[in-house]
C-alpha positions as CSV (number, residue, x, y, z in Angstrom):
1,X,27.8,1.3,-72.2
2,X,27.7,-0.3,-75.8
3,X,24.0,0.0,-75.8
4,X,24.1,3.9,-75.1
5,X,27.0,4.7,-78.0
6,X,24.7,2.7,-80.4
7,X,22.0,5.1,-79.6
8,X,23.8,8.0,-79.5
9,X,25.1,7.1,-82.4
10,X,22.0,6.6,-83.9
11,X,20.4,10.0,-82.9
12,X,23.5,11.2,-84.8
13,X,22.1,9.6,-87.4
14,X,19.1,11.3,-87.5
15,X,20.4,14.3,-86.9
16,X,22.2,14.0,-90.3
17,X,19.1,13.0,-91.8
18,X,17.0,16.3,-90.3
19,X,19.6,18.6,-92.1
20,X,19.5,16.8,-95.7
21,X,16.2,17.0,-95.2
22,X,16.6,20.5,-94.8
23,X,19.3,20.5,-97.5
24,X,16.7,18.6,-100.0
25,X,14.4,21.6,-99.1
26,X,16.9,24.0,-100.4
27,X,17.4,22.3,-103.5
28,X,13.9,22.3,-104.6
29,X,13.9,26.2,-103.7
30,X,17.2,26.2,-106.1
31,X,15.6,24.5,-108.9
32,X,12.3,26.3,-108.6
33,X,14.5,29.8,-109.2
34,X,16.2,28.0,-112.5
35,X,14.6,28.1,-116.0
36,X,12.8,24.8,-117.2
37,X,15.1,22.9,-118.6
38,X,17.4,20.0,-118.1
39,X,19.8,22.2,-115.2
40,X,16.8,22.2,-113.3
41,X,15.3,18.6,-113.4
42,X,19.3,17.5,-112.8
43,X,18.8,19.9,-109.2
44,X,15.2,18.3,-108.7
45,X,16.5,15.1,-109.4
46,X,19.1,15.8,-106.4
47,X,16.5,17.1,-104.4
48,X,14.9,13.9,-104.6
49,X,18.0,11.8,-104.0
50,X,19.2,13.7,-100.9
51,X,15.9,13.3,-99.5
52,X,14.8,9.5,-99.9
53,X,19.0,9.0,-98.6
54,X,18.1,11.4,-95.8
55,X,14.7,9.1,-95.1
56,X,16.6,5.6,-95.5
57,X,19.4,6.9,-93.3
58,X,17.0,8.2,-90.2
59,X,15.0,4.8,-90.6
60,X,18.0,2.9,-90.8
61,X,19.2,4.6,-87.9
62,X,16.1,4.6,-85.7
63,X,15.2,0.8,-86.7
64,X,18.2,-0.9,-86.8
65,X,21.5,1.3,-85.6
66,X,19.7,1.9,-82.3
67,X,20.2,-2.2,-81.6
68,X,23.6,-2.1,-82.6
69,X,22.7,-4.2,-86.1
70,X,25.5,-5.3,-87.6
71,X,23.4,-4.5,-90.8
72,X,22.2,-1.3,-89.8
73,X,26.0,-0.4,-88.9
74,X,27.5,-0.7,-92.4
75,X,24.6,0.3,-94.5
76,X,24.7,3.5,-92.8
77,X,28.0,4.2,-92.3
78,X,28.8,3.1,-96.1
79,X,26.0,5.5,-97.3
80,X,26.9,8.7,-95.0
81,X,30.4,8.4,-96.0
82,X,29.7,8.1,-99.4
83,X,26.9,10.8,-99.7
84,X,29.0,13.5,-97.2
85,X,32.5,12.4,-99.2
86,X,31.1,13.8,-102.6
87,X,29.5,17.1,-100.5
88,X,32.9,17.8,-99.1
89,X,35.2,17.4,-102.4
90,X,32.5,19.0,-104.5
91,X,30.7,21.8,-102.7
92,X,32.6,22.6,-99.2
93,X,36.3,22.5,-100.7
94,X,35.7,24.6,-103.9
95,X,34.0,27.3,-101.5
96,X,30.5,26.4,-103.2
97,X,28.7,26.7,-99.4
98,X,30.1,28.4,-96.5
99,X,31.4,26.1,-93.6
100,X,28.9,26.6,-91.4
101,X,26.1,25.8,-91.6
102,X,27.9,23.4,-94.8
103,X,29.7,21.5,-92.3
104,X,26.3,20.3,-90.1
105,X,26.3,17.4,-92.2
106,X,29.6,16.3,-91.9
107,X,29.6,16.9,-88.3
108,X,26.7,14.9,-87.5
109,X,28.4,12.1,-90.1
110,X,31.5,11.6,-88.2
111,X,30.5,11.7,-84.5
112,X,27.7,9.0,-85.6
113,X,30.5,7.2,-87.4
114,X,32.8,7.3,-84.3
115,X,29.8,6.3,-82.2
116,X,28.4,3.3,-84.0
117,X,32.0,2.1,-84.9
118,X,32.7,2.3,-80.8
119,X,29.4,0.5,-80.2
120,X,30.1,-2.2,-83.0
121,X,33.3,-2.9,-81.6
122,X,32.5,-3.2,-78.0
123,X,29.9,-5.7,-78.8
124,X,32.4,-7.7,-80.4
125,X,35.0,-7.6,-78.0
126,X,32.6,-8.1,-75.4
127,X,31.0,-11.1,-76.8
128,X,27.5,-9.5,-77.0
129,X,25.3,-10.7,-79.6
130,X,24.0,-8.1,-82.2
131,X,19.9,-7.4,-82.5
132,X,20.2,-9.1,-85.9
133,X,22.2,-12.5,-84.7
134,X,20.1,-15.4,-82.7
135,X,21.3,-15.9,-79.4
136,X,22.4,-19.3,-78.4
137,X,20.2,-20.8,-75.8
């Protein structure tokens, strides 16, 4: 059972990486509709940022969370909840982006949170080794 939460936990992972890829998309559309200037390279540059996060995160997630790496477990979780903490207090709670679809993000966050933290758990109360510990023997 711990080996399918990790993976569904990881495909929750990508899933949250599909939509920033998405959301990076929209930000380039953004800044291409501003005037040059230094508004529009900050939005480029945030673009960019939510994209190579969106990349590390499915990687991450693919790679490592779909082991149940004890690496891949808090890199991700510390990035997604740092990355969908600042979208929620700065664009979803002043009304900046509707709730849906502003909340696929967030969604996707915490059910892969819940379901790498379940997997990460079992495997320690269990005994299990994680994919990035050697295995005595």
């Amino acid at each position: 059972m711990t080996g399918i939460t990790a993976k569904l936990g990881a495909v929750f992972y990508v899933i949250w990486g599909l939509v920033h890829i998405k959301a990076a998309h929209g930000l380039l559309e953004l800044g291409q509709s501003l005037d040059p200037g230094m508004v529009q390279a900050r939005v480029y540059q945030d673009a960019w940022n939510i994209l190579m996060s969106a990349i590390a995160v499915i990687l991450i997630g693919i790679l490592m969370n779909w082991r149940n790496s004890t690496t891949g477990y808090w890199i991700n979780l510390v990035l997604v909840t740092v990355l969908d903490i600042a979208f929620v207090l700065f664009v979803i709670v002043p009304g900046y982006a509707p709730l849906w679809p502003g909340l696929e993000g967030p969604i996707a966050w915490v059910i892969a949170a819940v379901l790498s933290t379940l997997a990460f758990t079992s495997r320690r109360r269990t005994g299990l080794p994680a994919a990035t510990e050697k295995v005595p023997g």
